[in-house]
MINUPA-558947 format. One record per atom (N, C-alpha, C): x negated, y negated, z. Coordinates in steps of 0.1 Angstrom, whole numbers, always signed. Layout:
MINUPA-558947
+-------+-------+-------+
:    xx :    yy :    zz :
+-------+-------+-------+
:     X :     Y :     Z :
...
+-------+-------+-------+
end
This chain:
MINUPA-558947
+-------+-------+-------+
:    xx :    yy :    zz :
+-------+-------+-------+
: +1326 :  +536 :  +729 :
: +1332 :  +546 :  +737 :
: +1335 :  +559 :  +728 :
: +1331 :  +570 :  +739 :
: +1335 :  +585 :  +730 :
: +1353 :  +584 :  +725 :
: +1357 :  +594 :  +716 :
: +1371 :  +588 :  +715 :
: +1380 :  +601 :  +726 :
: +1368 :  +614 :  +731 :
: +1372 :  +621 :  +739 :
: +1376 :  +609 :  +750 :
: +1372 :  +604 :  +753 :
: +1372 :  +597 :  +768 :
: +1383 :  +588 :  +769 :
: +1391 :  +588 :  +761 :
: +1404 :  +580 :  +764 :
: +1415 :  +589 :  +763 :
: +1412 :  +602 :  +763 :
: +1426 :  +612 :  +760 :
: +1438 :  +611 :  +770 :
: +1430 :  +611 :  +783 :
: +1439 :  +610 :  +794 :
: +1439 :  +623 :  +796 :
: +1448 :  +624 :  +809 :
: +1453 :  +636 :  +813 :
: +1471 :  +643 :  +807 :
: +1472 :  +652 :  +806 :
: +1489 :  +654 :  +796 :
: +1498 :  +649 :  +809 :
: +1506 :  +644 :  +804 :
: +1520 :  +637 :  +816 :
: +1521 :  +655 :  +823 :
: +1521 :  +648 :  +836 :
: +1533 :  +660 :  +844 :
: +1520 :  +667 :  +843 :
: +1512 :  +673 :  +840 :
: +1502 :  +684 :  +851 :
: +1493 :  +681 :  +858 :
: +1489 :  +688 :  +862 :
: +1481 :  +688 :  +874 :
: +1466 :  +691 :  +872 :
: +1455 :  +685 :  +884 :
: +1440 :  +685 :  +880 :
: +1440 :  +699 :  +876 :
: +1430 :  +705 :  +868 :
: +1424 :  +714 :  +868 :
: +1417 :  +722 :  +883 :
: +1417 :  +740 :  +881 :
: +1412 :  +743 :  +888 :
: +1401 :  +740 :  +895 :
: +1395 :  +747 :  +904 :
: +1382 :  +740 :  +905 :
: +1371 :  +746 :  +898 :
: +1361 :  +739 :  +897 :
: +1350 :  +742 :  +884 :
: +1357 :  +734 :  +870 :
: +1364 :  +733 :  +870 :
: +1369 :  +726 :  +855 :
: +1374 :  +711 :  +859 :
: +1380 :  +704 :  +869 :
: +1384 :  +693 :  +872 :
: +1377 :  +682 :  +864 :
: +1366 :  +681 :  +862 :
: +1357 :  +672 :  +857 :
: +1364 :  +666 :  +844 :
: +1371 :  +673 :  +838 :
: +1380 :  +670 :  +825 :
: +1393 :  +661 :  +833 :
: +1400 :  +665 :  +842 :
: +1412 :  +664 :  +841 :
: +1409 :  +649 :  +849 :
: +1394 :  +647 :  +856 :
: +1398 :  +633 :  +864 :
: +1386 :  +624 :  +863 :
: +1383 :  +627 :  +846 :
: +1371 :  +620 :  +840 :
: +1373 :  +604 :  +840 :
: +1387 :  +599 :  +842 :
: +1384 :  +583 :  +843 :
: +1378 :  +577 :  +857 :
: +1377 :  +587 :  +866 :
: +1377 :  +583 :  +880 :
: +1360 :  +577 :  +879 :
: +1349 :  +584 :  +867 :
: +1339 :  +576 :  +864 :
: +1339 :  +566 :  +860 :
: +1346 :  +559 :  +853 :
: +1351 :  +548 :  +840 :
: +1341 :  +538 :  +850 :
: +1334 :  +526 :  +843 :
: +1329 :  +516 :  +851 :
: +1344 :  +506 :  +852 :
: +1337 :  +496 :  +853 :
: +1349 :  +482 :  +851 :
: +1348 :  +476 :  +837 :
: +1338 :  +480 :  +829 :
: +1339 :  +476 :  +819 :
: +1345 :  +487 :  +805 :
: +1345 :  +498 :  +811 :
: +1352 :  +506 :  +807 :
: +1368 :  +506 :  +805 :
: +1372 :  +504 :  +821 :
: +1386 :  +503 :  +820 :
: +1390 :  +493 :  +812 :
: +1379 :  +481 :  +813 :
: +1384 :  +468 :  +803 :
: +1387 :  +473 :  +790 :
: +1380 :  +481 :  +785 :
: +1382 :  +482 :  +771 :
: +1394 :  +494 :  +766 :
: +1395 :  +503 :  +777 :
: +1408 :  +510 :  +776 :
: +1423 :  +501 :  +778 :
: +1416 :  +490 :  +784 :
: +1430 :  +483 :  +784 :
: +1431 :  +472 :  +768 :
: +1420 :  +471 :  +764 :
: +1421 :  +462 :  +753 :
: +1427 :  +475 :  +738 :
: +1422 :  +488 :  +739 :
: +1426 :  +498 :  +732 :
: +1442 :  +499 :  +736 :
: +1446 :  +496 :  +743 :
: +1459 :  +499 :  +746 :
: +1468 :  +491 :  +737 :
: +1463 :  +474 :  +735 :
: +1466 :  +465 :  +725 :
: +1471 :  +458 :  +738 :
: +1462 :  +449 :  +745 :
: +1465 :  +444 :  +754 :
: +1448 :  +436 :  +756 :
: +1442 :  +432 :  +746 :
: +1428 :  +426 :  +747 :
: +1429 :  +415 :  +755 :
: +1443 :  +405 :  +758 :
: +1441 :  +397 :  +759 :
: +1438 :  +397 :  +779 :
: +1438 :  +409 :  +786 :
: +1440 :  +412 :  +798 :
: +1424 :  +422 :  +802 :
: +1418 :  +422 :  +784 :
: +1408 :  +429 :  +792 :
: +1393 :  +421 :  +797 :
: +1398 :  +408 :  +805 :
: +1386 :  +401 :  +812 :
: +1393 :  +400 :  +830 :
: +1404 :  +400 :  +827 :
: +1411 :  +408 :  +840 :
: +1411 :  +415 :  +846 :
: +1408 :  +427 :  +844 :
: +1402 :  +435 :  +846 :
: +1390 :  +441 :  +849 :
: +1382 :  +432 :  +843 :
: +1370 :  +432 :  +844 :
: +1363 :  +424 :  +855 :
: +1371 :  +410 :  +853 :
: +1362 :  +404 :  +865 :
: +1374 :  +412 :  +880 :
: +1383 :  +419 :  +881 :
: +1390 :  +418 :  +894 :
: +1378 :  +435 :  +900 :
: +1371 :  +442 :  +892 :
: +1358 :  +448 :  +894 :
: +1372 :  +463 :  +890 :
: +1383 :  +464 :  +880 :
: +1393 :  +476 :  +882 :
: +1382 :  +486 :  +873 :
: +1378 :  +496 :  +886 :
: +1370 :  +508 :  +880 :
: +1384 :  +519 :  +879 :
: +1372 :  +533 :  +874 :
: +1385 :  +543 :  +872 :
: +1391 :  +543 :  +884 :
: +1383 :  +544 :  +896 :
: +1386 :  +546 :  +916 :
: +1399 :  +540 :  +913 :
: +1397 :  +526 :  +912 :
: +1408 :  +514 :  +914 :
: +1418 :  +518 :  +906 :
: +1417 :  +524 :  +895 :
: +1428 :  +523 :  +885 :
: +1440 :  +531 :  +894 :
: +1436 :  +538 :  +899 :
: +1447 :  +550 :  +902 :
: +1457 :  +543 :  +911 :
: +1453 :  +525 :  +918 :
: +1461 :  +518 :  +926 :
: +1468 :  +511 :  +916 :
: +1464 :  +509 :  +904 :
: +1474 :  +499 :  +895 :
: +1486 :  +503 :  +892 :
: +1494 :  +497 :  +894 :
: +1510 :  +493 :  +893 :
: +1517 :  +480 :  +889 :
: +1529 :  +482 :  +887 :
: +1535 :  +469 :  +884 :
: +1536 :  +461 :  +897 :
: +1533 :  +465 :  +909 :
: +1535 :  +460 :  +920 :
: +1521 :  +447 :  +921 :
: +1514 :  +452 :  +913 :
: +1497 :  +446 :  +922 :
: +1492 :  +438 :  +908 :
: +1498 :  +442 :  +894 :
: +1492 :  +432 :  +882 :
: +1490 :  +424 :  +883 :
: +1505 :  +417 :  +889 :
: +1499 :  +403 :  +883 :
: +1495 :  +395 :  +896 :
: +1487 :  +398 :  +906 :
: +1473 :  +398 :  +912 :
: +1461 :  +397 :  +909 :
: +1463 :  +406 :  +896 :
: +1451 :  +406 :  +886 :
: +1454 :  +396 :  +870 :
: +1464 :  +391 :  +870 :
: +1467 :  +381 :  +858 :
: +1474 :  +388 :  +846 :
: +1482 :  +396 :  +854 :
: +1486 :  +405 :  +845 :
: +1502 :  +400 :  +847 :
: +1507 :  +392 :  +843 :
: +1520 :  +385 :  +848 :
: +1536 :  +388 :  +835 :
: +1534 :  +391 :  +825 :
: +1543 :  +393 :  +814 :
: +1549 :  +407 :  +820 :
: +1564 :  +405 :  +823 :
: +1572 :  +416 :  +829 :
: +1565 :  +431 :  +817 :
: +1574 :  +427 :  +808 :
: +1572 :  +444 :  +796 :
: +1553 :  +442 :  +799 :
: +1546 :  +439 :  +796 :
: +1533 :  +443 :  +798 :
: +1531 :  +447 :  +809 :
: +1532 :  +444 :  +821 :
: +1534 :  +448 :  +833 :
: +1538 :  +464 :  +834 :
: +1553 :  +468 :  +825 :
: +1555 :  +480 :  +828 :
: +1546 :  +489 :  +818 :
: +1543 :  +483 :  +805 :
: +1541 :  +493 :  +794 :
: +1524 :  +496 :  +803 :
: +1516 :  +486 :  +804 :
: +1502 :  +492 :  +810 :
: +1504 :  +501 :  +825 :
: +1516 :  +497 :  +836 :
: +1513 :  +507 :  +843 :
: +1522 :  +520 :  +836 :
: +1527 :  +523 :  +828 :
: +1532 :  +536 :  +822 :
: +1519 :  +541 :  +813 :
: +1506 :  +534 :  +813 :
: +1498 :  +538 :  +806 :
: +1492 :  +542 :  +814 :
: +1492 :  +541 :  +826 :
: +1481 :  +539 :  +833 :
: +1487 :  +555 :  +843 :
: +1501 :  +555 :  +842 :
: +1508 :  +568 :  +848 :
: +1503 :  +577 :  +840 :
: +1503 :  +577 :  +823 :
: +1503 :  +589 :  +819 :
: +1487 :  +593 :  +820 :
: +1476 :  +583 :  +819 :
: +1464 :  +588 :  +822 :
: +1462 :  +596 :  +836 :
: +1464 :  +593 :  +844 :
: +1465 :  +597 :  +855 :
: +1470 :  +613 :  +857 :
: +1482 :  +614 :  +848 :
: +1492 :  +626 :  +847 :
: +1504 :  +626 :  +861 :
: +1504 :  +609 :  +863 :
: +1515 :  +610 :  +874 :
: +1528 :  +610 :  +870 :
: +1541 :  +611 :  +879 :
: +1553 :  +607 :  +872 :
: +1554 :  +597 :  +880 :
: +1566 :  +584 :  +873 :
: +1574 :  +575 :  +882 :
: +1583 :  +584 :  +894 :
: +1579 :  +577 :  +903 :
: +1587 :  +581 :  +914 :
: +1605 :  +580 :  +908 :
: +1614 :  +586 :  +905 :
: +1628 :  +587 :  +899 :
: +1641 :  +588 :  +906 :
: +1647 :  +582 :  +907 :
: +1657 :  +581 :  +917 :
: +1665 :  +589 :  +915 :
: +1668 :  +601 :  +904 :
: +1672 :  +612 :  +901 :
: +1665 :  +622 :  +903 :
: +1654 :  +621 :  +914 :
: +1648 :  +637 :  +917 :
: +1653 :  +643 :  +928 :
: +1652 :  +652 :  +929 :
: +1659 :  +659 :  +940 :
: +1655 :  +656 :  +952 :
: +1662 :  +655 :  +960 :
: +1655 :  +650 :  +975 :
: +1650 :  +664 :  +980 :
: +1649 :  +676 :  +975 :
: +1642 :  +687 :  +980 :
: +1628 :  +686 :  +982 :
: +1626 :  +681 :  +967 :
: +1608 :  +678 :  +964 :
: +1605 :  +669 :  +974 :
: +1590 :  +672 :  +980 :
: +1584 :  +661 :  +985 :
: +1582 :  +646 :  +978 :
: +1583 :  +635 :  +990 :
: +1584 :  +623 :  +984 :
: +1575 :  +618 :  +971 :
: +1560 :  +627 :  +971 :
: +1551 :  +620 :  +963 :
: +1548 :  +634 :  +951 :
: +1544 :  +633 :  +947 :
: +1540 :  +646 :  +935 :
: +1519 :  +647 :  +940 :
: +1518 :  +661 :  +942 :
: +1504 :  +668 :  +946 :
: +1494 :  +658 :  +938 :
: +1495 :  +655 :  +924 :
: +1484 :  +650 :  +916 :
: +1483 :  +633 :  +926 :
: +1494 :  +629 :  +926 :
: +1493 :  +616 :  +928 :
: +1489 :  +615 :  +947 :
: +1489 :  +623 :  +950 :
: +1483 :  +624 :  +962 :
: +1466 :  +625 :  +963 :
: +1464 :  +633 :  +956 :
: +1449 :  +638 :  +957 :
: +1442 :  +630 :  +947 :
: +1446 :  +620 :  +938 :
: +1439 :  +610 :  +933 :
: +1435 :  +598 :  +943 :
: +1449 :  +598 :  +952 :
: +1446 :  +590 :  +962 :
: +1434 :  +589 :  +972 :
: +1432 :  +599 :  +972 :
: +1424 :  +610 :  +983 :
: +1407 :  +606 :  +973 :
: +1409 :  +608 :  +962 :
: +1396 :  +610 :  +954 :
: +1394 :  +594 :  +950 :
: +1405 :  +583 :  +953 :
: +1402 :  +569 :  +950 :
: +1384 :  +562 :  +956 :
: +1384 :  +566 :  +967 :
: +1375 :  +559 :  +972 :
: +1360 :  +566 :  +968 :
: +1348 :  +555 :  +970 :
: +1338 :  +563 :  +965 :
: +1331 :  +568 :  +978 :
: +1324 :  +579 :  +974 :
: +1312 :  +581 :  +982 :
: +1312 :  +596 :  +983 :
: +1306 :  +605 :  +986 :
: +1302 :  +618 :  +992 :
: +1315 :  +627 :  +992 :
: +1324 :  +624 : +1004 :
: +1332 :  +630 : +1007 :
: +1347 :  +633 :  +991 :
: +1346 :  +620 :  +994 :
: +1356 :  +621 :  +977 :
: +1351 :  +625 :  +965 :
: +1341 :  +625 :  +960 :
: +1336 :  +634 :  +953 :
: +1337 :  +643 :  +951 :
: +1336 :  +650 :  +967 :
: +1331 :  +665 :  +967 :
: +1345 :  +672 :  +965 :
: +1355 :  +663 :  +967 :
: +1369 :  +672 :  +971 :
: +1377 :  +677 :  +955 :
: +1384 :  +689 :  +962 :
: +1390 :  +697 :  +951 :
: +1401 :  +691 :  +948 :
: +1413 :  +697 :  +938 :
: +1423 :  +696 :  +940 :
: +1429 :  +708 :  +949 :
: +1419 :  +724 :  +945 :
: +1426 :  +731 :  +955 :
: +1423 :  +729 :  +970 :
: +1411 :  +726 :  +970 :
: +1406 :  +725 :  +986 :
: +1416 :  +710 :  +991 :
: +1420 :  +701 :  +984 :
: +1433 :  +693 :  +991 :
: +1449 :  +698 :  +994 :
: +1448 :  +704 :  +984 :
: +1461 :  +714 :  +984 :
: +1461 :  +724 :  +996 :
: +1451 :  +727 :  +995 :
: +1447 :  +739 : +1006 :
: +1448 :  +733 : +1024 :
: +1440 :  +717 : +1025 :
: +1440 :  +711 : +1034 :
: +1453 :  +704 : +1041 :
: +1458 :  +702 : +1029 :
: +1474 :  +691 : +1032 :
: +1485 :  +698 : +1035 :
: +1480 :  +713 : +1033 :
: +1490 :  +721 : +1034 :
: +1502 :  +724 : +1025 :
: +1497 :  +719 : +1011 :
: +1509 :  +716 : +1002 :
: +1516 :  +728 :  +993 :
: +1522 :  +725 :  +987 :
: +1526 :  +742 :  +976 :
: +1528 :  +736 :  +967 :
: +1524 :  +737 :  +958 :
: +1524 :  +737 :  +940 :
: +1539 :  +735 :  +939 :
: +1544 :  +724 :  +928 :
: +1559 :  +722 :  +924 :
: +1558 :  +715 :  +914 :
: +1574 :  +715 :  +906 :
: +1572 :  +707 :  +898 :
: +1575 :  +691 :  +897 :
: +1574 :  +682 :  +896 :
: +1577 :  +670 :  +900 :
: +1594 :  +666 :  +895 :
: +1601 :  +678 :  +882 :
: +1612 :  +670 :  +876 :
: +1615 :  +683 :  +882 :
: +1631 :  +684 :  +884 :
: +1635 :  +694 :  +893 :
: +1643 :  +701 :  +877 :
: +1643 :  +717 :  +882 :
: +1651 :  +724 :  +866 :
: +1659 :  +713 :  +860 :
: +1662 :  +721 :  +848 :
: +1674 :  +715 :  +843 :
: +1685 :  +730 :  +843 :
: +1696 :  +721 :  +845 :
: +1706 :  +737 :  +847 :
: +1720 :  +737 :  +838 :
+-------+-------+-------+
end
């Protein structure tokens, strides 16, 4: 593997404009044997046939959570959180925080429109993050509210 290709996305921003996105949501290519090996890079080898046979492409990755692991044999509580906090910061989502402001919308823009781009085929492909933004009707924010 290139060692570009495991950089991830930076915590807390958001895809790239359009014409540049291709950087910001380069795992959404990853095969299943790719993710395997980002998960064994993580220092977690012992989970990357788990991954592999459950078919977790980059698409899939963006559903992994502590909720659905150990479905996949991923059953060790701290492993459970440390890979899905890996798997947040690739992404560039935040944990949903029970200290955010209830002003902000429930979900954060990035983690919406990953959603949106999870599934394969034509349409998900083609989609932006602005032309979702633009569709969903959403406004740009930050996901941690000031500090004051």
């Amino acid at each position: 593997m290139e060692p570009s290709l495991w950089s991830g996305a930076a915590k807390g921003t958001e895809p790239e404009p359009e014409g540049k996105g291709e950087r910001c949501c380069h795992f959404l290519a990853w095969s299943a044997e790719e993710v395997a090996e980002w998960v064994a890079q993580l220092g977690f080898p012992q989970y990357e046939e788990c991954f592999r046979a459950n078919g977790i492409t980059g698409r899939r990755l963006i559903h992994v959570n502590c909720s659905n692991l150990p479905a996949i044999g991923v059953t060790d509580f701290d492993h459970m959180k440390e890979i899905s906090r890996h798997v947040r910061e690739l992404l560039g989502i935040e944990e949903p925080l029970f200290t955010r402001s209830i002003a902000l919308p429930y979900r954060d823009n990035r983690g919406l429109f990953l959603e949106r781009k999870a599934p394969s085929g034509n349409k998900a492909d083609a989609l932006t993050f602005s032309q979702f933004i633009q569709e969903a009707g959403l406004e740009p924010y930050a996901t941690v509210p000031p500090k004051q």
